[in-house]
N, C-alpha and C positions, 0 to 999 in steps of 0.2 A: 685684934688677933689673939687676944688670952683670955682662955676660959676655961673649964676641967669638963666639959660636953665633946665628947667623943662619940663619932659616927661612924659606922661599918657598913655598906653596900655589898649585899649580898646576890650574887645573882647565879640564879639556875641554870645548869647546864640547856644553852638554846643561841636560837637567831635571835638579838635585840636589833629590828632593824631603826633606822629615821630618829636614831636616838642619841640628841647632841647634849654634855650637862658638864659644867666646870666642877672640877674635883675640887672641892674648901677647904680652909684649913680642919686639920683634925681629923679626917676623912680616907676613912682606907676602902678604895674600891676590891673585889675580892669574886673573882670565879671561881666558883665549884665545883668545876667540872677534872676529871684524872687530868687533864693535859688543856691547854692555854685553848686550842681550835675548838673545846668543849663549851665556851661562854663567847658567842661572836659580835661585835659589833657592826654591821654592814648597813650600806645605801643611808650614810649619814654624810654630813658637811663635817665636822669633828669628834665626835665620840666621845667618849670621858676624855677631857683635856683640861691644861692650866693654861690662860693665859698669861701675860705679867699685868700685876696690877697696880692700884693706885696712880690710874692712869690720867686721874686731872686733879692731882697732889701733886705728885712727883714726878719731872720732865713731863709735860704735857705734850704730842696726844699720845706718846706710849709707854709711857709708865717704868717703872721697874721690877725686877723679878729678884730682886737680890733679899727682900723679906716674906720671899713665897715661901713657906716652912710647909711641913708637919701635914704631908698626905704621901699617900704612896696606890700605886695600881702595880696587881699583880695576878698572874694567870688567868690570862683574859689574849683575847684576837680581836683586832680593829681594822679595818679596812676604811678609812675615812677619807672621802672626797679629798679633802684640804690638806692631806697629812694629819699626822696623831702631833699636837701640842705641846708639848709640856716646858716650859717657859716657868721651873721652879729652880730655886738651891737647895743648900743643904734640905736633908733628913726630908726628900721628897725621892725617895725609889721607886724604879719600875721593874720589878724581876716576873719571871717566865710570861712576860708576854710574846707575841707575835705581831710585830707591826705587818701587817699586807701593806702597806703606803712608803713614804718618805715620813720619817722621827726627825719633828722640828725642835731643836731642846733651846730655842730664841723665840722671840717674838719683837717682830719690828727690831729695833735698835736698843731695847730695852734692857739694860746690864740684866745680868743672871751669873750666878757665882757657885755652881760644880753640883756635881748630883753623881747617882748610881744607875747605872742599865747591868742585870745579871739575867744570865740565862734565858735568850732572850734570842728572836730572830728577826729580822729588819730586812723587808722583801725590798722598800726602797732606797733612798739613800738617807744618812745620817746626818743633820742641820746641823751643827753646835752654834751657829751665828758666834754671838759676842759669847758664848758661855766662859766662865774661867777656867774652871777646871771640871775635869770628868772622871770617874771610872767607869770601864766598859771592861766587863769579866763576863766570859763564856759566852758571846756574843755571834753569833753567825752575821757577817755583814756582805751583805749580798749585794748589794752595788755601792759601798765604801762607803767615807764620809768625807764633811766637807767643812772647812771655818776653824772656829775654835778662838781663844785668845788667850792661853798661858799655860796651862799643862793639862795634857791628855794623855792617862794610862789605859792600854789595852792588855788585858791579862786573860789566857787562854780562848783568843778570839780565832775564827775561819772565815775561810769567805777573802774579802778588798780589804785586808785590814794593811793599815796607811805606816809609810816607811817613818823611821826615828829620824828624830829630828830636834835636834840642842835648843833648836827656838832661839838661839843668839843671833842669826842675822835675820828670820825672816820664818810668820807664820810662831804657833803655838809651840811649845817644847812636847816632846811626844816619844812617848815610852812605850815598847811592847814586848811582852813577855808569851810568845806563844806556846812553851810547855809548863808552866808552872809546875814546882816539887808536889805542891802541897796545894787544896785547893779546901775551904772550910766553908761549908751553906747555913743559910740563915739556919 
């Protein structure tokens, strides 16, 4: 997983149709276009996705996602048969995309341990499965979410966003902030 070879996927404003490819480490997918619907990924099975890996090292057959590091996809649209993927942790962000689908942020049963969703629209519902923790900031959540396993913060989110919840008897502890003072972008 260490090396100093850093990747940048650049893609021009267009249809990328039938186009599945796991994001690596090191690797930042990246659209071009003024606004996220400007680079689309359509009539694909997943689209730039992570799944969790070291999947016949660690817990066999599904792996873990708790050392998926160091990618991130941003401003970009996905319509993906199977839902959009992403089954990473830490320092793995998704901002200004557009899910058209369900955002699976598990895979199988495979620990996975918190990440970033900003500015950002989710036409489906929102997976966390096992995740541990989450931020979701300025998120439009259009048919809510679902799972989770220890803390999930919503900050200046619209849409199904999911009532607080102390997480002491039951279900993830869950924070939300619908007008934030101050809001700071990458």
């Amino acid at each position: 997983h260490f090396t100093s070879k850093r990747t940048a996927l650049l893609f021009a404003p267009g249809v990328y149709e039938g186009i599945d490819f796991e994001v690596a480490y090191y690797t930042s997918v990246q659209g071009l276009g003024a606004k996220p619907t400007d680079v689309i990924f359509t009539n694909c099975d997943k689209g730039p996705h992570v799944d969790a890996i070291n999947k016949f090292t660690t817990r066999p057959p599904n792996g873990s996602g708790l050392d998926t590091f160091w990618r991130s996809v941003e401003n970009i649209a996905t319509n993906p048969r199977e839902g959009m993927r992403w089954a990473a942790s830490q320092a793995a962000p998704l901002r200004r995309v557009h899910v058209q689908s369900d955002l699976l942020l598990f895979d199988g049963d495979a620990w996975a341990s918190g990440g970033v969703l900003a500015n950002a629209i989710v036409d489906g519902r929102i997976n966390f499965g096992g995740q541990q923790q989450y931020l979701i900031r300025n998120v439009e959540l259009k048919q809510g979410t679902v799972n989770g396993a220890w803390s999930l913060v919503f900050v200046g989110c619209t849409g199904e966003t999911p009532l607080e919840n102390s997480g002491m008897k039951s279900g993830p502890s869950i924070s939300v902030d619908n007008s934030p003072k101050l809001r700071i972008e990458k």
